[in-house]
C-alpha positions in Angstrom: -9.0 27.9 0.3 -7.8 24.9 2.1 -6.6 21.8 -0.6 -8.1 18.6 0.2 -5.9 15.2 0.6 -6.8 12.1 -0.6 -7.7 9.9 2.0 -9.4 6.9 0.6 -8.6 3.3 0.7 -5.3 2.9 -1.4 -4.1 -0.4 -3.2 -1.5 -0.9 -1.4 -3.1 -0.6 1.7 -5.8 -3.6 0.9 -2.7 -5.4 -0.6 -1.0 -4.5 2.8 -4.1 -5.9 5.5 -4.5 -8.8 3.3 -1.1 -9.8 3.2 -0.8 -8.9 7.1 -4.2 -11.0 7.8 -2.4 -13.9 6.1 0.6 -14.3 7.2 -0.7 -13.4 10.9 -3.0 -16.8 10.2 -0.6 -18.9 9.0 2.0 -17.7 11.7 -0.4 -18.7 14.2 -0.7 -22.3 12.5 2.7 -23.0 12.1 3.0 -21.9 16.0 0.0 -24.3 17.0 2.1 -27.1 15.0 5.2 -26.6 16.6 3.5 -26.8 19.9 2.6 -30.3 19.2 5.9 -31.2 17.6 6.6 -33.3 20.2 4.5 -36.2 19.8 5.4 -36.6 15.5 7.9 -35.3 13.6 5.3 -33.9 10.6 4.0 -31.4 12.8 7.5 -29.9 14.0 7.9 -29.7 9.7 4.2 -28.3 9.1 5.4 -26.0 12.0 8.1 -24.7 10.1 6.5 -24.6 6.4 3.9 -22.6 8.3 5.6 -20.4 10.6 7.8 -19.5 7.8 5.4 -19.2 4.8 3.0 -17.2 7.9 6.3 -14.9 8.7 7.1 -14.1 5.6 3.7 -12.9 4.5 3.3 -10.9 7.6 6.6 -8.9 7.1 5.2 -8.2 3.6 2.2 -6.9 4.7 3.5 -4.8 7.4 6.1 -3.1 5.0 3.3 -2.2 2.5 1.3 -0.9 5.6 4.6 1.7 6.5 4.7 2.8 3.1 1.2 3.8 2.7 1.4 5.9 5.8 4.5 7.2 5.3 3.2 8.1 2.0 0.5 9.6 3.6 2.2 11.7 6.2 4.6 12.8 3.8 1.8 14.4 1.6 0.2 15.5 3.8 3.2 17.5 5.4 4.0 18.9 1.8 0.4 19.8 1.8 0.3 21.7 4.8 3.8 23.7 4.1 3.2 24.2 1.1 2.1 27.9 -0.7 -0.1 28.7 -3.5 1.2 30.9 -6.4 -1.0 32.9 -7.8 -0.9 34.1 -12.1 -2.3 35.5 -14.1 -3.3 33.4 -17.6 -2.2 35.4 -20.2 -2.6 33.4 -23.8 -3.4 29.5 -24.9 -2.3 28.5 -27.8 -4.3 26.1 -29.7 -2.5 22.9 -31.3 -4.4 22.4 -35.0 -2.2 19.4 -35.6 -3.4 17.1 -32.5 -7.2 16.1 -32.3 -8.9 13.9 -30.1 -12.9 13.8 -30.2 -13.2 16.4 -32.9 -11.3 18.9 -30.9 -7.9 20.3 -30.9 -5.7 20.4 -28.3 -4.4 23.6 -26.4 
């Protein structure tokens, strides 16, 4: 029997392309301004606020893309090398104290 690996869409990985997607948009903006810097001097600053605010959202992004697949990788590899131990259940022991629902606890 062969365990299965999450592979759905993680938080971090939405957070990740959105933040990418951003910052690759406003990166591109604050180059477009600073392209045209040379005929005012607002643009060469829009530029700037831009291409900074755009760079800084893209690295961002980028760093929660790597950790979600190294995350990913690195489960996987502990999924694949892992081993299974098989046992034997002996005894449960039920908890009277603790009760949740009407039911006690084991």
């Amino acid at each position: 029997m062969k365990p299965k690996i999450k592979t759905g869409i993680s938080a971090i990985m939405i957070i990740g392309w959105i933040f990418a997607g951003l910052g690759s948009v406003f990166l591109i903006m604050g180059i477009l301004f600073l392209t045209q810097s040379g005929k005012e001097e607002a643009f060469k600053m829009l530029g700037l606020i831009f291409g900074g605010t755009g760079l800084f959202f893209f690295l961002i992004g980028v760093i929660f893309l790597i950790l979600h697949y190294n995350n990913k990788s690195s489960l996987k590899k502990i999924v694949d090398n892992g081993y299974y131990i098989m046992a034997e259940i002996s005894n449960i022991d039920m908890n009277y104290n603790v009760n949740v629902n009407g039911r006690c606890l084991m």
